[in-house]
C-alpha positions in Angstrom: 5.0 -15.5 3.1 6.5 -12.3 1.4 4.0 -9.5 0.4 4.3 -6.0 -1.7 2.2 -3.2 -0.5 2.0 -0.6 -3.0 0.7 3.1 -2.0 0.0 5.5 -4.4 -2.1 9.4 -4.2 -5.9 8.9 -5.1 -6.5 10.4 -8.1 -7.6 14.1 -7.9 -5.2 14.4 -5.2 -1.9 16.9 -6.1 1.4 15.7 -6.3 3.7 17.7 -4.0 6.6 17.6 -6.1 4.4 19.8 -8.6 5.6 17.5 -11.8 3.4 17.2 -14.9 2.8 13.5 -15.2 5.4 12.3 -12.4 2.9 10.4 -9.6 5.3 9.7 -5.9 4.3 6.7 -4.1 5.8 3.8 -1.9 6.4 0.3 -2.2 6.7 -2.0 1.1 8.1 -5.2 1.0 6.8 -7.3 4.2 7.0 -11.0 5.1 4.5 -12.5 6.9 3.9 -15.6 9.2 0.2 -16.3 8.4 -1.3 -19.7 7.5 -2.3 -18.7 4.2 -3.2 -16.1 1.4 -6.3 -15.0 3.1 -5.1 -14.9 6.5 -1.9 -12.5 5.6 -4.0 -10.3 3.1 -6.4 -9.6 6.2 -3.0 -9.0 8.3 -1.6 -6.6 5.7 -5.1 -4.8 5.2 -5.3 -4.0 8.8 -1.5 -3.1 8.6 -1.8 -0.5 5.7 -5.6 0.9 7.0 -3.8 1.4 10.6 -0.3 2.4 9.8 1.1 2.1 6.3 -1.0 4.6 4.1 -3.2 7.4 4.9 -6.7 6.5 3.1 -8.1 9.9 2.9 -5.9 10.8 0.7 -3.4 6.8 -0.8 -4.7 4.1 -2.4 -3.0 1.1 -1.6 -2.5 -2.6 -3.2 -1.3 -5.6 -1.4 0.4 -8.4 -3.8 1.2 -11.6 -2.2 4.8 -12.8 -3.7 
């Protein structure tokens, strides 16, 4: 099962590049062995809480493909 994880600055936050209207972010394209939707959203949750964004200070969305 294939998967985009999009990570983006929370609002509020500064962008480090310092560009009027110009938000940085990253996009992670993941496949997944998991029986189902639910079972590799829970996968990727855990994934992007532990490792893939920093949640103090990125929002992240997980679309299953």
């Amino acid at each position: 099962m294939k998967a985009r994880i999009i990570v983006t600055l929370k609002t509020g936050v500064l962008d480090p590049q310092g560009v009027d209207g110009v938000r940085q972010g990253k996009v992670f394209d993941i496949e997944v062995s998991a029986v189902d939707s639910a079972a590799a959203e829970a996968t990727l949750r855990t994934a992007c809480e532990k490792l893939l964004a920093n949640t103090v200070v990125e929002n992240y969305a997980i679309e299953i493909l």
